[in-house]
N, C-alpha and C positions, 0 to 999 in steps of 0.2 A: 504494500500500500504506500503513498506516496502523498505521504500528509502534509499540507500547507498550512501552519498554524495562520487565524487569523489576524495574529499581531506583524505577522510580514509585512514589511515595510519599503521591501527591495522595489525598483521600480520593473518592470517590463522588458525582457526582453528583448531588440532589434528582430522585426517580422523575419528578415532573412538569417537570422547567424544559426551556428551549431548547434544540434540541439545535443543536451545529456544522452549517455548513451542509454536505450530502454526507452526513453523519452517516446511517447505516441503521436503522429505527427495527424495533422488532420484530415479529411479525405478533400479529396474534389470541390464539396459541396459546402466546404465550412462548417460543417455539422461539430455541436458537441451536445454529447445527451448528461444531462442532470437527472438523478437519482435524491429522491430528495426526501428524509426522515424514514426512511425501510427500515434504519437498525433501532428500532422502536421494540420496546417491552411489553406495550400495549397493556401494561395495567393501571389502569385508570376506568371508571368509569362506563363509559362509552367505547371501552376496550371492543368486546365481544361483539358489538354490531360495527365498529369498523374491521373486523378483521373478516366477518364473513364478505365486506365488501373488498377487502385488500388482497385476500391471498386470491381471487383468480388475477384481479391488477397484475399482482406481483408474480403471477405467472405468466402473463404478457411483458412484462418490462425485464423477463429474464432472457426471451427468446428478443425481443427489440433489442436490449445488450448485444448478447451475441451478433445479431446481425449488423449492429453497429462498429461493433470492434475489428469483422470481419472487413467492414468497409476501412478500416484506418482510423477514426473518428476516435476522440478521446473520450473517457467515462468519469462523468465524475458525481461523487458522494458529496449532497449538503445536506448536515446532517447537524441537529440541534444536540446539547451538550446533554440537554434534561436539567440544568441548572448542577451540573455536575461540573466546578471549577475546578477541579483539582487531576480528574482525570482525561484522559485523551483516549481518544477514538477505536484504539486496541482493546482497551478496558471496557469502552461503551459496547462494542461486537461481542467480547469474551463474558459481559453478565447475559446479553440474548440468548447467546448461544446454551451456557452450559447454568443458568439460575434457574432453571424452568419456568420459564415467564410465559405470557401468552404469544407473545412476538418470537418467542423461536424458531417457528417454522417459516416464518418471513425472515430473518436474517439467516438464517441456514440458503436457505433458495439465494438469494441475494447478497450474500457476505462479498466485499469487496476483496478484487482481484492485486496480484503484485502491481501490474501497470495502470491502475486506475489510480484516481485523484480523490483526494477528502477535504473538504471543507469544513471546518466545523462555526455553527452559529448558535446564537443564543436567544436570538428573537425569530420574529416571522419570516421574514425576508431573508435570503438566501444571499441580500448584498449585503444587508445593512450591518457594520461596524465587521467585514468578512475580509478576507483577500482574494475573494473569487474574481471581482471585476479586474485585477490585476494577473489573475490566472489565464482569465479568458480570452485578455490582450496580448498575453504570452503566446497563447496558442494559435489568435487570429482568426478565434471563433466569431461567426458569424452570423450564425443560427442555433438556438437555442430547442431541445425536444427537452421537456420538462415532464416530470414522469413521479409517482410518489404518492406523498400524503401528507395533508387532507387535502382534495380538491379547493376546497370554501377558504380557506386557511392559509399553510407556509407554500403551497402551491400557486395558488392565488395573490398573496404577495409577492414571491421571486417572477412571477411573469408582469407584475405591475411595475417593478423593479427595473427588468430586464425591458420592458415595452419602452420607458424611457429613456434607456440607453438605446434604445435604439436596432434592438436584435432582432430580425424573423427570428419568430415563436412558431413553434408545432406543440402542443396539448393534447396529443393522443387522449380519447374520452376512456379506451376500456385500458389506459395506462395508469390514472391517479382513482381513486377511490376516498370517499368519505365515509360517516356513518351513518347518513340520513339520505335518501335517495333524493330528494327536493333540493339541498344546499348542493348537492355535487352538480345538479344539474344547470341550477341555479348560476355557481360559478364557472361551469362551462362554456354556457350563454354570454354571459358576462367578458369574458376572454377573449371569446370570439369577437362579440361588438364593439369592446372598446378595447383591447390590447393587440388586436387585430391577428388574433391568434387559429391556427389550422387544428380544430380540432376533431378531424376526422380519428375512427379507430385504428390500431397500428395493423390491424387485421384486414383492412381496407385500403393503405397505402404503404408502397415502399417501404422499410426499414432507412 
């Protein structure tokens, strides 16, 4: 994994110089897919009715990976701490995985790869107080597939984020999931009209 704390400060980059070696370069298309709060525990609450909506998500945004990765295109994890200061992103995978949480079976399916990217945030947004916008200019991302959880929410934010920076957006609908069929669809809609976002199913177009 290939973690960018978000106190990074470094600037960007040059579009053309060498990259690290391992480094994923991006395809064609300027594509990079954001993977966004998967490594969740999901206990809380409104656990059990998001997760009956997440795990087939999350089994669509496992095959959209692959098929992304396939094309060149870089993966990257924005992934909220849980209010968890102290630890980093190995830590937050390793209680999913082996606590017995509800979110097990969604970070087992989706545990991030050696050549992916992690983000980690603390709020809604996926930019805000993050190094991602500095990530993405590294890469000379250009297009944004936003994939994850919760549609209405940290989804819904990073594309409101991302729309004023200025990126094509794709919103895959059977990609992010919420707990409530009305808000997910809700902010689908929403994406679509004013973020000007492609939210076709990833089952209906390209990878």
């Amino acid at each position: 994994m290939q973690a960018l704390p978000a106190s990074t400060k470094a600037p960007p980059a040059p579009a053309k110089s060498p990259r690290a070696a391992g480094e994923r370069a991006l395809d064609a298309a300027g594509d990079a897919l954001l993977i966004i709060d998967v490594l969740n525990d999901l206990e809380f609450d409104t656990g059990p009715a998001l997760l009956r909506s997440a795990w087939p998500a999350a089994q669509r945004i496992h095959r959209l990976k692959a098929g992304v990765k396939a094309r060149g295109a870089p993966v990257i994890y924005v992934n909220d701490n849980w209010g968890q200061w102290r630890s980093d992103m190995r830590q937050v995978v390793a209680h999913c995985l082996r606590d017995g949480v509800r979110g097990q079976a969604l970070a087992a399916l989706l545990a991030p790869e050696e050549d992916d990217y992690i983000v980690i945030k603390s709020r809604h947004s996926g930019f805000f107080g993050t190094s991602l916008e500095l990530l993405l200019q590294h890469l000379g991302a250009r297009s944004l597939i936003l994939t994850g959880l919760t549609t209405d929410i940290c989804v819904l934010f990073t594309a409101h984020d991302a729309y004023l920076r200025r990126y094509d957006l794709r919103v895959p609908a059977d990609c992010v999931a919420c707990a409530e069929v009305e808000p997910h669809r809700w902010a689908l809609r929403h994406m679509a009209e004013v973020c000007r976002a492609d939210i076709a199913a990833a089952k209906e177009s390209p990878a």
